[in-house]
N, C-alpha and C positions, 0 to 999 in steps of 0.2 A: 225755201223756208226751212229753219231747223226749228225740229220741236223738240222739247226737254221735259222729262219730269225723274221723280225717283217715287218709287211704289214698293209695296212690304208683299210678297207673297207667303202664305200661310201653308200648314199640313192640313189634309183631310181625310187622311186615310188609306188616298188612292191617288189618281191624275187631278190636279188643281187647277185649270186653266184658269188667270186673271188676265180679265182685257181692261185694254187702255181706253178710251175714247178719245179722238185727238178734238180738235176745234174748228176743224174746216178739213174738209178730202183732200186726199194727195192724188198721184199720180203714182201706183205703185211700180209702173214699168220705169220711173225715174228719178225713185226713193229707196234708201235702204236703214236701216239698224244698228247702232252699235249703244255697247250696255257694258257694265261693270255689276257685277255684284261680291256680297261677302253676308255670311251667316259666324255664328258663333257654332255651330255645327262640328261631328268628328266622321259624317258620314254622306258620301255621294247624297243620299235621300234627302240630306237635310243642308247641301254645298253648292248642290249644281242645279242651273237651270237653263232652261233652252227661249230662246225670244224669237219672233217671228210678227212681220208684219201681214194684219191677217186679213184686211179688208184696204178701202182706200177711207175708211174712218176709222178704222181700228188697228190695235197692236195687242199682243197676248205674249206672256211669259207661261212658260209651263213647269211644273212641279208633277215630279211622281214619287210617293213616300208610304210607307206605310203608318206612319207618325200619326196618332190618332191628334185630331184640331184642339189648340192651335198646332201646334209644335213647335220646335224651332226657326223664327221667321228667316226669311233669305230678305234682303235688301236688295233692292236692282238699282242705278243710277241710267239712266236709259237718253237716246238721241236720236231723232226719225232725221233723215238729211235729206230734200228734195230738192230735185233738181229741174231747172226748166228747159231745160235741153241739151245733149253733147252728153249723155250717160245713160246706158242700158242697165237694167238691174232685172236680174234670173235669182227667182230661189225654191225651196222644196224641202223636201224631210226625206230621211233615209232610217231604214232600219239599221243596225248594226252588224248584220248578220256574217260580216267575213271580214279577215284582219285586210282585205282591200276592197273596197269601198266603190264601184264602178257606178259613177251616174254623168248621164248623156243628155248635153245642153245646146242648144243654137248656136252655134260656132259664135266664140266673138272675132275680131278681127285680127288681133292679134293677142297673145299671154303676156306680153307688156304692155298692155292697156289694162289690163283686170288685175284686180286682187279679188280675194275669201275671205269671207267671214264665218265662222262656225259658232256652234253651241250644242251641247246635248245635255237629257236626263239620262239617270239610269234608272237599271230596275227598281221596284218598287221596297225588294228587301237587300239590296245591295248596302253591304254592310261595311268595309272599309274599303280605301282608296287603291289603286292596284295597278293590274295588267288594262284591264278593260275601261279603264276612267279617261285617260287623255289620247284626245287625235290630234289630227294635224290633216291639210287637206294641201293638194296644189295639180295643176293640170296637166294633164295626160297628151292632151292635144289641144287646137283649139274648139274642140267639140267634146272634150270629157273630161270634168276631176274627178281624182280620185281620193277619198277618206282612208286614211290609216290607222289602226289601232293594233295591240301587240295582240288581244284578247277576242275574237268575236263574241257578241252576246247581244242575241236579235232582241230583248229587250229596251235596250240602250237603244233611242233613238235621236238624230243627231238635224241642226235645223241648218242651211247651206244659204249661204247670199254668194251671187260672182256679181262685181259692180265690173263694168266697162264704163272706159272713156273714149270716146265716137273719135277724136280728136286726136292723132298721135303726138300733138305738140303740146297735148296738156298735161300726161303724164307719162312717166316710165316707171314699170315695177321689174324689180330685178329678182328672186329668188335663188332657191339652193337650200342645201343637208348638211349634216355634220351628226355629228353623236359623240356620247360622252360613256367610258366605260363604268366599271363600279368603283373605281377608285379617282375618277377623274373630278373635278372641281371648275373649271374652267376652260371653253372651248371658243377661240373665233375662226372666222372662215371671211378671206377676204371679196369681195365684192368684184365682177365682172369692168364694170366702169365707175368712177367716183361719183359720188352727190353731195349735191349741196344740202349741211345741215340743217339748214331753213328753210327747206322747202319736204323734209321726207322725216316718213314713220316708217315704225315696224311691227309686223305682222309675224307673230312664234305660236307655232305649234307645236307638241311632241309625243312621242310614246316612250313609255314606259317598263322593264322588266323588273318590276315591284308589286310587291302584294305584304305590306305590314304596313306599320301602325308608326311611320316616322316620316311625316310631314316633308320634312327641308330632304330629305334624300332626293324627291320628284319635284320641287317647287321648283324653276327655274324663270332666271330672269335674265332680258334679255335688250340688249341699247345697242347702236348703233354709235361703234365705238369712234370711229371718225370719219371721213369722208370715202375710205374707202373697207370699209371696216365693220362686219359685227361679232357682237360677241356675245356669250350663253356664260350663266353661273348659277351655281345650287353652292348653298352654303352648308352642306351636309351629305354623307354616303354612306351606301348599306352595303359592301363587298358582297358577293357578288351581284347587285341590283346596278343597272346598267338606262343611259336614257339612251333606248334605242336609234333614234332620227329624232334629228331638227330639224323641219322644216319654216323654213322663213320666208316673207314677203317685205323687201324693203321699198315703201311707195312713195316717190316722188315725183310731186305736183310741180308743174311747170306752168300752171294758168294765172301767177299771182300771187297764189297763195302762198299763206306762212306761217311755219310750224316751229314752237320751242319746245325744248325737252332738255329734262333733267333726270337726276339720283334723287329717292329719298330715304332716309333713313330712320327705322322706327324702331325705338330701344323699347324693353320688356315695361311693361304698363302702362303704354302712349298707344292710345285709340284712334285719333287725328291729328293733322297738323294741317296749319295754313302756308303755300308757299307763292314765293312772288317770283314773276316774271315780265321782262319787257312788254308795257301797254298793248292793248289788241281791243277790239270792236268786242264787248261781251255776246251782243249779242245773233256776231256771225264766228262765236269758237266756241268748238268741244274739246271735252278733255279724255284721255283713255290712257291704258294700258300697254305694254309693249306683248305680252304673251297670252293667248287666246287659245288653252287646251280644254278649255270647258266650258266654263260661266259666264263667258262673254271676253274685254277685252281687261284683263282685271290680276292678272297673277304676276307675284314679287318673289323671291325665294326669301328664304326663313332656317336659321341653325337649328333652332325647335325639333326634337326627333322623339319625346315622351309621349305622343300622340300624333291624330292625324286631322286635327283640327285647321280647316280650308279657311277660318276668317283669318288667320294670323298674317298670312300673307295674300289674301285675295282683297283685293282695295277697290271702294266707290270713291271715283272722282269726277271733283265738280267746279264747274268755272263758277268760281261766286263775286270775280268782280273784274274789272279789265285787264288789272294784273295780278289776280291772283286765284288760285284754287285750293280747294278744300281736298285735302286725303283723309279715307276715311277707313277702317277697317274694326270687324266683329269680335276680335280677341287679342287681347295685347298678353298673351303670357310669353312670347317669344320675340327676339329679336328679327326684324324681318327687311326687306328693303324692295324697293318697287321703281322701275322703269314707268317716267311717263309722255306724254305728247300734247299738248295744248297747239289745234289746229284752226287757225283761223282762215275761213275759205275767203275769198278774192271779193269782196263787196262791189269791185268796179265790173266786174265781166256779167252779164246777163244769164248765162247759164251756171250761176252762184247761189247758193242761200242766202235769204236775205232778212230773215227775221225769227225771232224765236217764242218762244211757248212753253211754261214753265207751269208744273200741276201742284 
């Protein structure tokens, strides 16, 4: 089953927990989360949010702000994925308390079977974007990941999904690092083994040696440049401000499934766009993001440096018809551009999503 909706979370001063209610129970040992959001926002309190599936009928997004109600809303575009067998799903919350991140899970079978999914808030008076804003997560062994951040700040707390596939014939996830200095613009890092572009996404995280008020210097975006191939861009640099590590997760599905992915391109006063791609079953595809250092799966880079406003390039997207999706984003005063993935999971295999839920 996939279920779908997009929900407005508000300020209230403090922690704002909004729960979902889905329509029927899942099975949370073999369900997980993926979300997009964007705020018009210039600040972590009013940018970032954390998603967590919190029951087997509920889902909860979290907000920590000092923002007296409403405030600035955050928009989520959100995806519950359940599976009916042949996938294990572990998740948790971590404080932020060290720039390494040590948390200890039930072995899965193998690190090419899993990928991460992350999200975190910050503190409640965290005031521009920085050291301590983006992580990046990937495993240690097959019994611990580890959370990276430049900054520790046990405030910042940060929500962990590891999806496993039981099946080594269903997928393979490749990973790997790279970094970009202060003056660097452009990094890729070639791939272990090739994949096929129709069948794989990517999963970017990163840290950062930044703390001002220039947006596109930390935005970074991030595609799978070809079959053997990815590649990281920020459209913008603050000498000496450097993107410490990339970490990446490149996941290819081998059970059926198929994924299309594009560029898109968003000039200065353009909020969304509709784009089209090759027909798919609406309602066994999602759609997401290629960079996942905070808000879900949802970051574009952006030349924008007169501020540090997170909607200009943090996008909601949404499948709105068999071939085609909506981009959506909170601030158009900046040129920005965004990596995306329309995955349609395998409707014929059993252990596939098979329907969807839309709020």
């Amino acid at each position: 089953m996939i279920y779908k909706g997009v929900d407005t979370i508000l300020a209230n001063g403090g922690l704002n927990i909004h729960k979902i209610q889905l329509p029927a129970k899942i099975d949370t040992a073999k369900t997980f989360l993926m979300f997009e959001s964007s705020s018009s926002g210039d600040r972590p309190t009013n940018g970032h949010v954390r998603g967590k599936i919190k029951s087997d009928s509920t889902i909860a997004f979290y907000r920590l702000s000092n923002e007296s109600a409403p405030g600035i809303p955050i928009i989520i575009s959100w995806n519950v994925i359940e599976f009916e067998h042949g996938v294990r799903t572990q998740r948790g919350g971590v404080a932020m308390a060290n720039r390494k991140n040590i948390v200890n899970i039930n072995p899965v079978v193998s690190t090419s079977q899993a990928f991460i999914l992350i999200s975190k808030t910050a503190k409640v008076d965290d005031g521009s974007f920085g050291f301590n804003d983006y992580i990046l997560a990937d495993f240690n062994s097959t019994s611990q990941i580890e959370i990276r951040v430049d900054l520790e700040t046990v405030e910042h707390i940060i929500n962990w999904e590891v999806i496993e596939f039981l099946n080594p014939a269903d997928i393979n996830v490749q990973r790997g690092s790279t970094s970009m200095d202060g003056t660097t613009t452009l990094v890729s890092s070639t791939l272990v083994s090739a994949v096929d572009l129709s069948k794989s996404f990517l999963l970017t995280g990163y840290t950062v040696q930044a703390n001002h008020t220039q947006i596109g210097a930390y935005s970074l975006r991030s595609e799978i440049t070809n079959n053997n191939t990815v590649s990281f861009e920020r459209l913008a640099t603050s000498s000496p401000d450097s993107i410490d590590e990339i970490g990446y997760q490149v996941v290819e599905l081998l059970d059926g499934s198929i994924v299309h992915s594009g560029k898109t391109d968003f000039n200065t006063g353009v909020l969304s766009q509709n784009v089209n791609f090759p027909r798919t079953i609406q309602s066994h595809t999602i759609a997401i993001g290629s960079s996942q250092p905070a808000n879900g799966q949802c970051i574009g880079s952006t030349s924008y440096t007169a501020n540090d406003i997170n909607g200009i390039c943090s996008y909601l997207i949404d499948v709105t018809g068999d071939d085609q999706i909506t981009l959506e984003r909170k601030s158009s005063v900046g040129f920005s551009s965004i990596n995306w993935f329309v995955i349609q999971f395998n409707c014929e295999s059993p252990n596939q999503p098979s329907a969807v839920f839309r709020k």
